[in-house]
C-alpha positions as CSV (number, residue, x, y, z in Angstrom):
1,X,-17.4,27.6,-12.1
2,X,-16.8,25.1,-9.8
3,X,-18.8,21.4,-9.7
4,X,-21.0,22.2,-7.0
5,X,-21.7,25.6,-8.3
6,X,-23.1,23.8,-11.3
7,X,-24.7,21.5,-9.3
8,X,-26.3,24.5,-7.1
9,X,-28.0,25.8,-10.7
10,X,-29.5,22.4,-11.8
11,X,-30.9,22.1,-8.7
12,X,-33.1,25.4,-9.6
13,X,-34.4,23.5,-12.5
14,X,-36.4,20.8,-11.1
15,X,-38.8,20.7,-7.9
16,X,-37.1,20.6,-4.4
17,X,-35.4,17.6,-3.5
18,X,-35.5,15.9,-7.3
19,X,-31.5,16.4,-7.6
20,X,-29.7,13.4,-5.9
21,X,-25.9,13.4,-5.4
22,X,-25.4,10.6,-2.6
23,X,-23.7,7.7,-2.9
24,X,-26.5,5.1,-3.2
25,X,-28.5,6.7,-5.2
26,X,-24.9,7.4,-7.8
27,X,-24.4,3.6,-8.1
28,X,-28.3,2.9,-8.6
29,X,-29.2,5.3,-10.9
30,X,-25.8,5.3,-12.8
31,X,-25.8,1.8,-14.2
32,X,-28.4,-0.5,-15.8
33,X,-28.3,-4.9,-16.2
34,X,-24.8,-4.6,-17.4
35,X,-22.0,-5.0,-14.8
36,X,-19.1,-4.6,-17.2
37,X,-18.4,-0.8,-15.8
38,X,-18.7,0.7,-12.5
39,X,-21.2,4.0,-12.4
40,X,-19.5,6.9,-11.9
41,X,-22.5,9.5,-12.4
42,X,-22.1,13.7,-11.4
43,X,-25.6,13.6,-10.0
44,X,-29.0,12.4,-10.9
45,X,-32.0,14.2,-11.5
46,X,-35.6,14.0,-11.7
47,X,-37.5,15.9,-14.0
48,X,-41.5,16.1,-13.7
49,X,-42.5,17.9,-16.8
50,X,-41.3,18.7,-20.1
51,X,-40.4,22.3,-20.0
52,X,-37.8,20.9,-16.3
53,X,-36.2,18.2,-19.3
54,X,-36.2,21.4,-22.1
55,X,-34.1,23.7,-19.2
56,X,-31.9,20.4,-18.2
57,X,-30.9,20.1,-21.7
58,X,-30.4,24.1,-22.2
59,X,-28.7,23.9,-18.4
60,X,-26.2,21.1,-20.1
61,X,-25.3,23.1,-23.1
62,X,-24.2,26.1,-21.1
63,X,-21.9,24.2,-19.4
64,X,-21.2,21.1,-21.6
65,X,-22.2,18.5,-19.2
66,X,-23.2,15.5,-20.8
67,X,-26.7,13.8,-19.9
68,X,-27.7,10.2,-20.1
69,X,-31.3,8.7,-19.8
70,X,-32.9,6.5,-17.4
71,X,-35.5,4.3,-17.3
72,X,-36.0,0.9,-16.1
73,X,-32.2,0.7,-16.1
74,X,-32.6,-3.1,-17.4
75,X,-31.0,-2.6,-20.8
76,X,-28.1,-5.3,-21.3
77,X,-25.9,-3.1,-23.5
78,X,-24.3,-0.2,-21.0
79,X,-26.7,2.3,-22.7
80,X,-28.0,4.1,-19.5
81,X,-24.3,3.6,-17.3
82,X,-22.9,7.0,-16.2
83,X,-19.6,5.8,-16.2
84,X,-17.5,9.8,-16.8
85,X,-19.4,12.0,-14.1
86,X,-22.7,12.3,-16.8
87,X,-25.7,13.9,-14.9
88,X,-28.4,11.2,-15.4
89,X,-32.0,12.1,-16.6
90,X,-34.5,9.2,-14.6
91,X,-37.7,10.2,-15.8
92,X,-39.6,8.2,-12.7
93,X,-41.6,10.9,-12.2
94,X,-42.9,11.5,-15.6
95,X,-45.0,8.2,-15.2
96,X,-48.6,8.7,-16.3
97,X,-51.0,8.1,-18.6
98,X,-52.2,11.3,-20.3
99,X,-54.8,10.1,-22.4
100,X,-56.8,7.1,-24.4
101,X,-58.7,7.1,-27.6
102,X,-60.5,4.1,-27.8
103,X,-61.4,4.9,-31.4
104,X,-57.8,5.5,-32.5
105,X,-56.8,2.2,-30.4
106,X,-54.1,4.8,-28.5
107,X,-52.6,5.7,-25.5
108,X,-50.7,8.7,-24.6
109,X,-47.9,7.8,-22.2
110,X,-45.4,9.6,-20.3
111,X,-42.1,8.2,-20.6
112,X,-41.7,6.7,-17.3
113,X,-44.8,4.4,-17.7
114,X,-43.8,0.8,-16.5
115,X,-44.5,-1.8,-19.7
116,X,-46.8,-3.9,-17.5
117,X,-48.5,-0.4,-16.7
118,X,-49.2,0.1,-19.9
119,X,-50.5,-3.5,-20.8
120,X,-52.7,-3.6,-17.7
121,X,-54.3,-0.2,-18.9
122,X,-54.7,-1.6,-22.4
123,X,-56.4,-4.5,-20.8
124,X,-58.4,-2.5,-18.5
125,X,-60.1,-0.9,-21.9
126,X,-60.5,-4.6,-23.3
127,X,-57.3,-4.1,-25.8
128,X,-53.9,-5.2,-25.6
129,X,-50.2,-3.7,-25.8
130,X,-48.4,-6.7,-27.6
131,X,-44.6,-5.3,-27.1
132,X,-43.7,-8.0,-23.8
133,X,-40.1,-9.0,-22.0
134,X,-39.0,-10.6,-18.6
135,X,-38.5,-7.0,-17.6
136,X,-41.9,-5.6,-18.4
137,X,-42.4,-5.3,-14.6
138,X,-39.7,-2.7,-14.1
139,X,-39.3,-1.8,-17.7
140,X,-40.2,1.9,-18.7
141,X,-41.8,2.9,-22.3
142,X,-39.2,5.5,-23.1
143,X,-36.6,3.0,-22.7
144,X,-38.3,0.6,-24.8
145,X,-38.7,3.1,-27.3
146,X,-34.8,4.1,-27.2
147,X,-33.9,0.5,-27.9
148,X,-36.4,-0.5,-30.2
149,X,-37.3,-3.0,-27.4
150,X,-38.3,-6.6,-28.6
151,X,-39.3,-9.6,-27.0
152,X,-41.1,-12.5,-27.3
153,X,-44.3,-11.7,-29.8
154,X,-42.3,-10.2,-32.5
155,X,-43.1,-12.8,-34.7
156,X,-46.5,-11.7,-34.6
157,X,-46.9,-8.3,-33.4
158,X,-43.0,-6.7,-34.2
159,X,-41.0,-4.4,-32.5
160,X,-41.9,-1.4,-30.4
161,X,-41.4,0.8,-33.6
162,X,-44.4,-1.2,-34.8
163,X,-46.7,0.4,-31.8
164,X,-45.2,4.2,-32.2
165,X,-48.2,6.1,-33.0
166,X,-46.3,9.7,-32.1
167,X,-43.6,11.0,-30.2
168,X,-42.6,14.0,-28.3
169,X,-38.5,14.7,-28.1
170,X,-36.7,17.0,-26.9
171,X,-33.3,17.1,-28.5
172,X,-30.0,17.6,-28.2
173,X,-30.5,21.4,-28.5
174,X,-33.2,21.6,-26.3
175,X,-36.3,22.3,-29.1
176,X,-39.5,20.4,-28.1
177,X,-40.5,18.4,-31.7
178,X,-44.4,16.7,-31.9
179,X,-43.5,13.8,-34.6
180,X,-46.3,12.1,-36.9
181,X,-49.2,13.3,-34.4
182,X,-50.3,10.3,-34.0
183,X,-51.7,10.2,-38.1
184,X,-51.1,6.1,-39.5
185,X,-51.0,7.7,-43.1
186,X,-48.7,10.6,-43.3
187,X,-46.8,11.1,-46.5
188,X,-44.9,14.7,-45.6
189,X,-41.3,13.7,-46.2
190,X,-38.9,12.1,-43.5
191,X,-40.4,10.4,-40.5
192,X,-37.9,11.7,-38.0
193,X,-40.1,9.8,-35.3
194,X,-38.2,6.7,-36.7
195,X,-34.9,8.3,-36.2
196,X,-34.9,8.6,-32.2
197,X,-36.7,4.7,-32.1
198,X,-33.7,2.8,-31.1
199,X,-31.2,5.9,-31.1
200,X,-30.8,5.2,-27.3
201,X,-31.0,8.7,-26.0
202,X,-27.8,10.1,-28.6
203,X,-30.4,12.4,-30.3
204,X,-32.7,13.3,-27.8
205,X,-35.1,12.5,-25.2
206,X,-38.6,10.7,-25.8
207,X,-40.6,12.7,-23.4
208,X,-43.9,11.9,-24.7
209,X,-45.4,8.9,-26.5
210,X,-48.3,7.8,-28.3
211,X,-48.6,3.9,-28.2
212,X,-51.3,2.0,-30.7
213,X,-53.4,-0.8,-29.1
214,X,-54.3,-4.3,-30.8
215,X,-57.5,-5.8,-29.7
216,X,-57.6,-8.8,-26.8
217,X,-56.4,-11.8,-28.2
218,X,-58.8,-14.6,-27.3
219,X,-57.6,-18.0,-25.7
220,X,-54.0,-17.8,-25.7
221,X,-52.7,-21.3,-25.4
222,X,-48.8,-22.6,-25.5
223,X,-47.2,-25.4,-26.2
224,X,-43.8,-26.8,-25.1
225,X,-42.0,-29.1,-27.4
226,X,-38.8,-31.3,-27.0
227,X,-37.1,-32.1,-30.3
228,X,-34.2,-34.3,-30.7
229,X,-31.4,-31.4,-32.0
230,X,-31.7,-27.8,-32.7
231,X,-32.1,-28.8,-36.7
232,X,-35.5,-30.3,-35.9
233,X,-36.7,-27.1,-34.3
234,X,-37.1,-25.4,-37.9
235,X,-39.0,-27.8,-39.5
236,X,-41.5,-27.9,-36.7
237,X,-41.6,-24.1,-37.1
238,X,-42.5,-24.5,-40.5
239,X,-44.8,-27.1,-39.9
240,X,-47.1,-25.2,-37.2
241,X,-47.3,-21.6,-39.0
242,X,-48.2,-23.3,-42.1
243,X,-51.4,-24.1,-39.8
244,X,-51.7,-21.3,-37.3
245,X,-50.9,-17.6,-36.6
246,X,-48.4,-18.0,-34.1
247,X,-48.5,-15.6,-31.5
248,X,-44.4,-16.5,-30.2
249,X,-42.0,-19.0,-31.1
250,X,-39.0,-19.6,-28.6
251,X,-36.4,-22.4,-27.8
252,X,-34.2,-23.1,-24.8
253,X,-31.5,-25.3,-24.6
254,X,-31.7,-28.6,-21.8
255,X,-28.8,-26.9,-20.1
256,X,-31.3,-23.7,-19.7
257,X,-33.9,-26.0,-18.5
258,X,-31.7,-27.7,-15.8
259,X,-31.4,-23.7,-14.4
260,X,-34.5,-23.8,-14.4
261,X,-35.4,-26.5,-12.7
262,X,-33.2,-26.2,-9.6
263,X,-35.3,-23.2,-8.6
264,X,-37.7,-25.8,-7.3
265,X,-40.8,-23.1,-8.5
266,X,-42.0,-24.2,-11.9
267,X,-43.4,-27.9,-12.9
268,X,-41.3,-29.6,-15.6
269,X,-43.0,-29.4,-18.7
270,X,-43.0,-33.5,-18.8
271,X,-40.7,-36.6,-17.8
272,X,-38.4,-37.3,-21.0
273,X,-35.5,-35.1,-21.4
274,X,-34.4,-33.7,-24.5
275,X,-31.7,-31.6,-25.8
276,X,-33.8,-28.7,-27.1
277,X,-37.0,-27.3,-26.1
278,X,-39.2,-25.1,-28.2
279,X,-42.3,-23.0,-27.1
280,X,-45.3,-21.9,-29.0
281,X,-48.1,-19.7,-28.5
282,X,-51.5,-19.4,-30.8
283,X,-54.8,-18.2,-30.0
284,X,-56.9,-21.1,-29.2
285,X,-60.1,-19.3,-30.5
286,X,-61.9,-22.2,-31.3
287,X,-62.0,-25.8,-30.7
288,X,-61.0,-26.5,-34.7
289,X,-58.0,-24.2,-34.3
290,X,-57.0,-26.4,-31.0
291,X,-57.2,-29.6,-33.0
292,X,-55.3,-28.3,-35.4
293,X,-52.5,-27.6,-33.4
294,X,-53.0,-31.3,-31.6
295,X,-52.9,-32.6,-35.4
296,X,-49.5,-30.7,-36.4
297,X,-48.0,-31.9,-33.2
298,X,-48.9,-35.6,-34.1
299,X,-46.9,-34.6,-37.6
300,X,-44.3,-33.6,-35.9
301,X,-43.7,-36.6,-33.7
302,X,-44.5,-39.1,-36.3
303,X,-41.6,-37.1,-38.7
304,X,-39.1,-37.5,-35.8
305,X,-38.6,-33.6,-35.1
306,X,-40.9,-33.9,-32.1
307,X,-40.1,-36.4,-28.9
308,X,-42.9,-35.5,-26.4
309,X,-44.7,-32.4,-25.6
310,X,-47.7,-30.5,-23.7
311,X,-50.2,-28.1,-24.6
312,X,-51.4,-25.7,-21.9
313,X,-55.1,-26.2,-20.7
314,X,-55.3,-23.2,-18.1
315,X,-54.6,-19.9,-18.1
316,X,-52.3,-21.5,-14.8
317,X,-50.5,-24.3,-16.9
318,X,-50.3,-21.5,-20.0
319,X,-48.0,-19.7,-17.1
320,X,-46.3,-22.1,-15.9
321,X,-45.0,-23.4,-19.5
322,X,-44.2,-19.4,-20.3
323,X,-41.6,-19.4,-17.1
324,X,-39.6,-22.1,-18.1
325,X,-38.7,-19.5,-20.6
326,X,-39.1,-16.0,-19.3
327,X,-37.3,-16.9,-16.3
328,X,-34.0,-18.1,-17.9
329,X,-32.2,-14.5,-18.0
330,X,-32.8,-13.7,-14.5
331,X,-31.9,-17.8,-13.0
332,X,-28.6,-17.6,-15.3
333,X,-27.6,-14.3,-13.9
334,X,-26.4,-15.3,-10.3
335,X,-23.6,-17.1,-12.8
336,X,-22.7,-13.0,-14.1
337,X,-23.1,-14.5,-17.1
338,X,-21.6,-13.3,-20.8
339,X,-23.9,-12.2,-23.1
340,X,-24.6,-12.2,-26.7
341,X,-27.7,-10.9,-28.1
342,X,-27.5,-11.3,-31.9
343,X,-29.7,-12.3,-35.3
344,X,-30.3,-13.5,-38.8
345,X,-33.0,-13.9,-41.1
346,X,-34.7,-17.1,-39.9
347,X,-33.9,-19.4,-42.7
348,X,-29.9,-18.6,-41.4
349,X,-30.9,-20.1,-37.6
350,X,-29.6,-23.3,-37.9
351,X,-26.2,-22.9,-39.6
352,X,-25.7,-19.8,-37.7
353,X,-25.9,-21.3,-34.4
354,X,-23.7,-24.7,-35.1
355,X,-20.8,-22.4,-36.3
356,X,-21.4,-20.0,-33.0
357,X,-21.5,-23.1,-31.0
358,X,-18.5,-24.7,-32.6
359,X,-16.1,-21.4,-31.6
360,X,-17.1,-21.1,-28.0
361,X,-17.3,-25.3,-28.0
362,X,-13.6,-25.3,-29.3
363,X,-12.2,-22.1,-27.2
364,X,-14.0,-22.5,-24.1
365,X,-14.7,-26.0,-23.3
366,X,-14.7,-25.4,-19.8
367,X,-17.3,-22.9,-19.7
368,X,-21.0,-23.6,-19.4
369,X,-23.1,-22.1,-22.8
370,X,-26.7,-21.6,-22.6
371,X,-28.9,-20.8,-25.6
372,X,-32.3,-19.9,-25.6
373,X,-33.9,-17.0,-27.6
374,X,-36.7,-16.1,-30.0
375,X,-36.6,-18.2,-32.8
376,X,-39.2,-17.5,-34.6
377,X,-37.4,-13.8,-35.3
378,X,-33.9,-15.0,-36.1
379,X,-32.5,-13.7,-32.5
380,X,-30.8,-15.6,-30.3
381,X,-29.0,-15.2,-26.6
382,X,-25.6,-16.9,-26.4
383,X,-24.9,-17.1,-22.6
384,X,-21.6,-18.0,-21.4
385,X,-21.8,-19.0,-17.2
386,X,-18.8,-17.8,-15.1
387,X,-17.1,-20.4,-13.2
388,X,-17.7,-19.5,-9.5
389,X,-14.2,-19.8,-8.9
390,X,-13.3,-17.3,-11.7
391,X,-13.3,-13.2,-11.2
392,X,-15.7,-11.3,-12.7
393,X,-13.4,-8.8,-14.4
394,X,-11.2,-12.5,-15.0
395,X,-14.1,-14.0,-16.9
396,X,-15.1,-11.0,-19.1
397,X,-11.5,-10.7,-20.3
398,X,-11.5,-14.2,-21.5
399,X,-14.8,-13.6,-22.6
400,X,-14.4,-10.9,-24.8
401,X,-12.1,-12.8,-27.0
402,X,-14.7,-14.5,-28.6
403,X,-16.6,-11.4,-29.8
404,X,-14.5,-11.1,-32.9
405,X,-15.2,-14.4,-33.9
406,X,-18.3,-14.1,-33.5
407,X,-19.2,-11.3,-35.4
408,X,-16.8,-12.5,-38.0
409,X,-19.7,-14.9,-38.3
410,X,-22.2,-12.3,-38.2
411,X,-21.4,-10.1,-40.4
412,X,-20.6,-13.4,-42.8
413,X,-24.2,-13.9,-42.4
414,X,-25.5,-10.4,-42.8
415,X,-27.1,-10.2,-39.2
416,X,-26.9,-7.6,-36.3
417,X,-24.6,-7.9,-33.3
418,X,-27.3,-6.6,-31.8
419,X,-31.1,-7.7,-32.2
420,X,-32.8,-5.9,-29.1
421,X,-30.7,-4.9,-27.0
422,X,-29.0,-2.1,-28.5
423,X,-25.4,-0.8,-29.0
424,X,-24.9,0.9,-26.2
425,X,-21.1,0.4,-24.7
426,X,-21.1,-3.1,-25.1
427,X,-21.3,-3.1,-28.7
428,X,-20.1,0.2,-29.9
429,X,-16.4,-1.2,-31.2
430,X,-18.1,-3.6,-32.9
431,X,-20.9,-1.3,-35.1
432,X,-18.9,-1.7,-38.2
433,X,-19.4,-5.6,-38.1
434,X,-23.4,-4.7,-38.8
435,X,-23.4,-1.3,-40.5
436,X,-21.2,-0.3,-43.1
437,X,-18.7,2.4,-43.0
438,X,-20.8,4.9,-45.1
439,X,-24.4,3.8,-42.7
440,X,-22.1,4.9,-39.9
441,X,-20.9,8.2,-41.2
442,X,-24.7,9.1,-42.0
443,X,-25.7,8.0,-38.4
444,X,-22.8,10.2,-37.4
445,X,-24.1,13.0,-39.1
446,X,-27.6,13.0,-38.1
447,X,-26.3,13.0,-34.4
448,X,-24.5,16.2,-35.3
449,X,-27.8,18.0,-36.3
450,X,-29.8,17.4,-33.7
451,X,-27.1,16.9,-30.8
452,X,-23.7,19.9,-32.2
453,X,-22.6,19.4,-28.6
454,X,-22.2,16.0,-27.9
455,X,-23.9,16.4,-24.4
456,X,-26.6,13.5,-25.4
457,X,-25.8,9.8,-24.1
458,X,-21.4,10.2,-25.4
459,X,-19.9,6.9,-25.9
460,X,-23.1,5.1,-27.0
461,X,-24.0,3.2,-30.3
462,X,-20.6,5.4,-31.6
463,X,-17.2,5.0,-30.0
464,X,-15.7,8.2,-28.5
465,X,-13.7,10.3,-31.2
């Protein structure tokens, strides 16, 4: 059976004009943030209901054509490229809201619900959806549920697994599984729900999700702190959550802040320039809980780790300071830059990151690195700029050098090469640096039940065989 015979029959699968095979819509659909490999996709198709993704996945079986997911496409680890003739799986159409309990605190979501969609709906019933990222705009829920998406209130509120109340999946083999139902207690054995969180597609397909709500917080108000060195930045971590529940805890590097700056579109937090820069968030619920925060800042300066700083006083100025950091990954990227997206437990930070600096510092002096992440998790973004002169396929080759050094230091430490933004392609040769050789035989395995084929995202989170 030839291509376009096969073609022809998936076609019959999904409503009239929801299977793309042009050229523009191959390269958009095929790839995702990364630009380490060129899309190279069969065809693209849109599903609108979960019996059209059960006969996709019965359709690939018959004739062993491997599928990959797509979402919001703004991973950063290669997880959604289609880069062997895959058909991709874009769930844009499956983008509604099915239901709300506002007694469970729950929201049942298609997976093609944008994250801001989803937190504009939470506020829209007085509650809040905590999980947030630079891409929340353009982000999609099933995608943040097949990378265990993070972001920037994990100290407080964790990772999306944190908000999974229930899933829907449709595996590997096509059966439709309901996991948890939604229940918070629920002793009956394995949670598979927990398996296809941050599986990235390999096992099956979130097709439905159940996402817990938090209630509103009240006041949110940020700081932005300069400190000295990046040493100084723990102690004034330690110092503010000993007084307040912190809501986020980030740090950016003055290099990140120049980047920022040349947009021309944010304010500067103040005038005196410093080598680090870390921002806080807290709920400013009362006028004791503000003082508080004004009297630990005081501490801070007076102890040396602080060297000026500003606290929000609008809900305008509390967005303005948040930019300075959310907007880093997307002003860095007209440099293509390298990334490393990587952890430890918190106490680690500091030692951690001087060794990490050290390597690049000593192997690629003439590179520009610019660290920002979120601290107060243990995750940090090592970003190495390509010289405008350089090739892009020049740069990565040089580039990639420094991985194994790296995770040398990683695994040293006991961290994750990756922290949120999966495995994906970009990290696949490197599992065994985080996972041990038995974790990765047991991962195999459970890929094997629920995927015998293979057609399920190849070549992600495992190398091909």
């Amino acid at each position: 059976m030839t291509q376009s015979v096969v073609i022809d029959e998936l076609m019959t699968l999904v409503d009239p004009g929801k299977v793309l095979t042009d050229p523009a819509s191959l390269d958009t659909y095929g790839k995702d943030w990364t630009k380490h490999y060129p899309p190279a996709p069969s065809a693209i198709v849109f599903p609108k209901s979960i019996e059209q993704v059960q006969a996709i996945v019965h359709w690939a079986n018959r004739h062993k054509v491997a599928l990959v997911p797509s979402g919001g496409r703004t991973g950063l680890s290669g997880a959604a490229v289609a880069a062997h003739g895959e058909v991709v799986v874009a769930f844009d159409y499956m983008n509604q809201i099915l239901a709300f309990s506002p007694f469970d605190r729950t929201v049942v979501c298609q997976p093609g619900v944008i994250t801001r969609q989803l937190q504009q709906y939470a506020e829209d019933q007085g509650l809040y959806y905590p999980v947030d990222f630079a891409s929340s705009g353009s982000s999609q829920v099933g995608g943040n549920i097949g990378t265990n998406a993070g972001g920037i209130k994990v100290i407080r509120y964790g990772m999306t697994r944190n908000w999974v109340a229930g899933l829907k999946v449709v595996t590997g083999r096509g059966e439709l599984l309901e996991l948890n139902k939604d229940l918070i207690k629920n002793a009956t054995g394995y949670d598979l729900r927990q398996l296809f969180i941050g599986a990235e597609g390999t096992l099956g397909f979130v097709v439905e999700a159940t996402m817990r709500l938090d209630r509103a917080p009240r006041n949110l108000t940020a700081m932005v702190l300069g400190t000295p060195d990046f040493d100084a930045i723990m102690p004034v971590l330690h110092a503010f959550q000993g007084k307040l529940d912190l809501t986020a805890f980030e740090f950016f590097s003055d290099k990140g802040l120049a980047k920022i700056m040349a947009r021309g579109d944010v304010p500067a937090p103040f005038a005196t320039q410093c080598p680090f820069y870390a921002l806080l968030e807290f709920e400013a619920s009362t006028e004791e809980v503000a003082n508080e925060a004004l009297a630990t800042f005081e501490h801070c300066v007076e102890q040396g780790w602080v060297l000026d700083g500003v606290m929000s006083q609008s809900e305008t100025q509390l967005k303005n300071l948040w930019k300075l950091r959310e907007y880093l990954s997307e002003t860095i990227s007209h440099w293509t830059p390298y990334k490393n997206d990587i952890s430890v437990t918190v106490s680690k930070v500091p030692a951690f990151l001087r060794e990490i600096d050290a390597i690049v510092g000593e192997h690629y002096p003439d590179y520009e690195v610019v660290w920002y992440g979120h601290i107060g998790d243990g995750n940090l973004h090592l970003n190495i700029l390509k010289p405008d002169a350089m090739s892009k396929d020049d740069f990565f080759a040089s580039c990639a050098k420094v991985n194994k050094w790296v995770f040398e230091i990683v695994e040293r430490y006991n961290g994750s090469i990756s922290a949120e933004h999966g495995v994906g392609m970009t990290k696949r040769d490197y599992l065994g640096y985080s996972r041990s050789p038995e974790e990765i035989a047991c991962m195999k395995a459970i890929k094997a039940v629920f995927d015998p084929n293979g057609i399920m995202n190849p070549g992600k989170i495992f190398a091909p065989e």
